[in-house]
C-alpha positions in Angstrom: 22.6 -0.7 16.6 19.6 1.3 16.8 18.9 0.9 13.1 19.1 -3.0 13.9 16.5 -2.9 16.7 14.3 -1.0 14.5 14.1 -3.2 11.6 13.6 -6.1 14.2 10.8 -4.5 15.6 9.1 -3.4 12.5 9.4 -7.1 10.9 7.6 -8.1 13.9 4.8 -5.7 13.4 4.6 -6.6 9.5 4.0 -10.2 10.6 1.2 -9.2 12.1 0.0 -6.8 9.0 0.7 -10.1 6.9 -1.9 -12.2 9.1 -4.2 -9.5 9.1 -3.7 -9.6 5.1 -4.8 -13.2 5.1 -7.3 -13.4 8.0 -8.9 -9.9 6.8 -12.9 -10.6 6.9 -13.2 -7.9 3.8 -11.3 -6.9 0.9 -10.6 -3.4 1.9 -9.7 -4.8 5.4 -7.2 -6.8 3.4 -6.1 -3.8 1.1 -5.3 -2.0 4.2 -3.4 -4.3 5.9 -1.4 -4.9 2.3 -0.7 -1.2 2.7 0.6 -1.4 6.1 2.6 -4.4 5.6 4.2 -2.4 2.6 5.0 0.8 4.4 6.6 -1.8 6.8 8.8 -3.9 4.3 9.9 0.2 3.0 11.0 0.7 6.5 13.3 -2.2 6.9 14.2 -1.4 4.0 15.4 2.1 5.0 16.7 1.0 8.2 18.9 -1.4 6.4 20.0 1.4 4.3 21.1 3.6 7.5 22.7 0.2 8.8 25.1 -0.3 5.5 25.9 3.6 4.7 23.9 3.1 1.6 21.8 5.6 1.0 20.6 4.6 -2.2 18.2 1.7 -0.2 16.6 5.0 1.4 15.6 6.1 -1.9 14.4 2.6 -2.6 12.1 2.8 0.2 10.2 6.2 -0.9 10.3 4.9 -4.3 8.1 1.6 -3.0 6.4 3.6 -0.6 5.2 5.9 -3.9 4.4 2.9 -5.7 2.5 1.0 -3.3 -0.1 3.8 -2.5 -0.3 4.2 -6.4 -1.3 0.3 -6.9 -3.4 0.8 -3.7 -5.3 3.3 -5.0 -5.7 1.4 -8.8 -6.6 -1.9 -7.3 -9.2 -0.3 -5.2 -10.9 1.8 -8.1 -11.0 -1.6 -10.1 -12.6 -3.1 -8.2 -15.2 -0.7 -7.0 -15.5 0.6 -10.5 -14.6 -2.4 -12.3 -12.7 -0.2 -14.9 -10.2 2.4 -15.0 -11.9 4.5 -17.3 -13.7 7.5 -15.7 -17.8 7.9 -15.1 -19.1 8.8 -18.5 -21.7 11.8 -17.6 -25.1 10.9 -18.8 -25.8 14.9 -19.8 -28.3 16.6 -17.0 -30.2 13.9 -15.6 -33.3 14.2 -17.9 -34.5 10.6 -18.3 -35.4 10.1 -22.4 -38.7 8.7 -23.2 -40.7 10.0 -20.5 
């Protein structure tokens, strides 16, 4: 019972991370509110998994959990980077020609 009241209650607050996630004024205002609404899906996820005695849906959840805040991360260096490759190092800062 209390696993159902808990996954009722986090599906309401992931509707409201999903309207942030389209409403979001910035991109990193929408990346967090994809993050949110992610650890919220893992939750109901897990809370169904303590409803049904399953508790291979719990490791489901960390497993998305992990992934999401890996994709998170890539999708954010992308995009401020706009590669996935590291800074080369341009050797001590001495400018050539000068």
């Amino acid at each position: 019972m209390i696993a159902a009241l808990l996954a009722a209650g986090v599906l309401t607050a992931a509707c409201f991370s999903l309207a942030r996630l389209f409403a979001g004024p910035t991109f990193h205002d929408r990346a967090l509110a994809a993050t949110g609404f992610n650890a919220k899906l893992a939750l109901v996820v897990a809370a169904v998994g303590a409803m049904s005695g399953d508790p291979g849906l719990i490791d489901q959840a960390l497993l998305q959990l992990g992934l999401g805040f890996v994709l998170t991360v890539a999708v954010l260096k992308v995009l401020r980077l706009r590669s996935l490759q590291p800074a080369l190092d341009h050797g001590s800062g001495a400018e050539e020609g000068a």
